[in-house]
C-alpha positions in Angstrom: -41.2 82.8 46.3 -38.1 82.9 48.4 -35.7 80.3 48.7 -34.5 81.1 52.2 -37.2 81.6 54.4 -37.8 84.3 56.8 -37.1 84.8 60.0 -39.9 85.7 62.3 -38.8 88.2 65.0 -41.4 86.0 67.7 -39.9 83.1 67.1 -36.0 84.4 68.2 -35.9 85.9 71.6 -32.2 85.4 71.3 -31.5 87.8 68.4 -33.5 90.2 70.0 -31.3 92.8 71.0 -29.9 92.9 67.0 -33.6 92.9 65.4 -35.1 95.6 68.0 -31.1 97.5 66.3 -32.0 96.5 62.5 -36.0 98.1 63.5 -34.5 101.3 64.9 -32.2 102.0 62.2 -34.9 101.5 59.7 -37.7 103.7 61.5 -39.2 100.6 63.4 -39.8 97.9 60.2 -38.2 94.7 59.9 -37.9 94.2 56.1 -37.5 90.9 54.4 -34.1 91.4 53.1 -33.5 91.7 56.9 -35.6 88.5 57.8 -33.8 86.8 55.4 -30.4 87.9 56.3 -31.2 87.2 60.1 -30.4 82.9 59.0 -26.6 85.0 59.9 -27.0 87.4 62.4 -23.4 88.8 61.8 -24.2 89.4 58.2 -27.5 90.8 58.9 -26.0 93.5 61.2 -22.9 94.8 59.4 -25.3 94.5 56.1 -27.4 97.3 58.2 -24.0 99.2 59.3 -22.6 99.5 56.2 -25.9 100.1 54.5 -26.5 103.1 56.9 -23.2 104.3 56.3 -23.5 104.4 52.5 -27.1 106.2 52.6 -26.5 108.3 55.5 -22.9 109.3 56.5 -21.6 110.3 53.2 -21.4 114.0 51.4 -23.8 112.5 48.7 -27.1 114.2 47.9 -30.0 112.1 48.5 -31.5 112.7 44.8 -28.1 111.1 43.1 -28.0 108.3 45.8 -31.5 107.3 44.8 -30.7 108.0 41.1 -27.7 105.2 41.3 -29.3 102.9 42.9 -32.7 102.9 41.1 -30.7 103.0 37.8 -28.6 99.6 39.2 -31.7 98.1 39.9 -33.4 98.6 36.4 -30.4 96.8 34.5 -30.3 94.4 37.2 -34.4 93.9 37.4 -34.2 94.3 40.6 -37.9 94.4 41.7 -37.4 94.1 45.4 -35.1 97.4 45.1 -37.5 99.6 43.2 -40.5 98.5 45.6 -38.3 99.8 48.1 -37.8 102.8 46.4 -40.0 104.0 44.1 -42.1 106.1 44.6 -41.4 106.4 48.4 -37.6 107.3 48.9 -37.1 108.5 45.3 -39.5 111.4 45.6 -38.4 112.1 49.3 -35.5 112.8 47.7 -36.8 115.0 44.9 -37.5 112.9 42.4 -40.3 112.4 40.5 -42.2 108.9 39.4 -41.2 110.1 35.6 -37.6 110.6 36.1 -37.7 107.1 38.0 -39.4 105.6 34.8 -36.7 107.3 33.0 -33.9 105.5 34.5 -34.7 102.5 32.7 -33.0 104.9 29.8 -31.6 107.5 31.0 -29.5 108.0 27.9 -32.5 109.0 26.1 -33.9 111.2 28.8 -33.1 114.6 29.1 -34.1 114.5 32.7 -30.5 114.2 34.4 -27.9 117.0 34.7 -24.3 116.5 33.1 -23.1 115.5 36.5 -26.0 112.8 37.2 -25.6 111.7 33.5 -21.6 110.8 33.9 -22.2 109.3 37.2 -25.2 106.8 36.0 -22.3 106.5 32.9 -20.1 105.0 35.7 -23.2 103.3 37.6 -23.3 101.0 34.0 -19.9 100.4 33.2 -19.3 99.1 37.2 -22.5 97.0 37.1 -22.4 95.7 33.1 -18.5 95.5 32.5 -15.6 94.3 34.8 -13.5 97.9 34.1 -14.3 100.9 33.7 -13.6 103.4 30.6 -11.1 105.4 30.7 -12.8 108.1 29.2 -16.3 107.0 32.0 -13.9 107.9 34.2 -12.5 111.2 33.4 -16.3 112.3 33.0 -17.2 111.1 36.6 -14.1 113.3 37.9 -15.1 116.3 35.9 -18.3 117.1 38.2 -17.4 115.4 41.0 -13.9 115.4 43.5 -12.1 112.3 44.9 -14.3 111.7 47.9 -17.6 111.9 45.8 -16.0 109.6 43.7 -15.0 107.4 46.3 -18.7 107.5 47.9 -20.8 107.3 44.6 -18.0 103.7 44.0 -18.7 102.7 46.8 -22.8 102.8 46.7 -22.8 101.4 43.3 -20.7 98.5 44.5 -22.8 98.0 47.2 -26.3 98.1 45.4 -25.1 95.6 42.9 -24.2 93.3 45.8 -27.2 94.0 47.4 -29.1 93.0 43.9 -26.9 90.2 43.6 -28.8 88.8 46.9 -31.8 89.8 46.3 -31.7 88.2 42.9 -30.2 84.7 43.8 -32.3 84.3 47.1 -35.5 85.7 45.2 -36.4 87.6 48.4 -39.7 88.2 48.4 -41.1 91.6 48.1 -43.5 93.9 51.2 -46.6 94.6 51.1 -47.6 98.3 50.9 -48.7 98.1 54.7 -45.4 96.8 55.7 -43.4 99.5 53.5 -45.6 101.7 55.6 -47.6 102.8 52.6 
């Protein structure tokens, strides 16, 4: 159960104008994370800003977006993310339930291409060290140039933050219906 409860959109007219922004920018939903987040309207809305800039406005692929941020959220146990995620946005994206699934160890897979494989490399060291490898590093900037890397810091940064919420407020998790399953 969550710790912090939720807002109700009915019960504050005044935020009205910034829920009615949150349920256009995420195709007319108000999630919990969002209900949650609405206790500090500020945070709720650049959370929403920035989280739309990271999914939508970068040269990223889709695929290794969801790849990242699935793989955070296994080492983080992150079931609010993967709800979110899988199997909805992940195979939206072109992936499939199995890859997903395969996340959990991707090391052992041979689902991922070199390229996904040394970013996921760099996805672990930012979320389970304080540094990154030298070595992680010169892999990551092998397949990919210095605004990829930039982007792909940048949404692995922010996922773990986001799971960092998630975890310490135990949001809880939608139902299918309001995932629009």
């Amino acid at each position: 159960m969550a710790r912090i409860s939720l807002i109700e959109e009915k019960d504050h007219p005044e935020i009205a104008p910034l829920i009615d922004k949150i349920k256009a920018g995420r195709r007319g939903g108000l999630l919990n994370v969002y209900k949650l987040l609405l206790h500090a309207p500020a945070l709720a809305e650049t959370w929403l800003d920035h989280v739309g800039a990271v999914r939508w406005k970068t040269g990223l692929s889709g695929r290794l977006r969801e790849v990242l941020v699935i793989r955070i959220a296994h080492v983080n146990g992150i079931a609010y993310v993967l709800n979110q995620h899988v199997p909805a946005l992940a195979v939206a994206e072109g992936m499939t339930v199995a890859e997903c699934d395969a996340l959990k160890d991707w090391r052992s897979s041979g689902a991922f291409s070199a390229a996904e494989r040394a970013a996921l490399a760099y996805a672990d060291a930012m979320v389970l060290q304080t540094s990154v490898p030298d070595e992680v590093f010169a892999e990551l900037r092998r397949h990919y140039d210095e605004r990829a890397i930039v982007e792909i810091t940048v949404l692995i940064g922010t996922y773990l933050m986001h799971n960092r919420v998630m975890q310490a407020l135990k949001i809880d998790l939608e139902s299918d219906e309001q995932r629009g399953r």
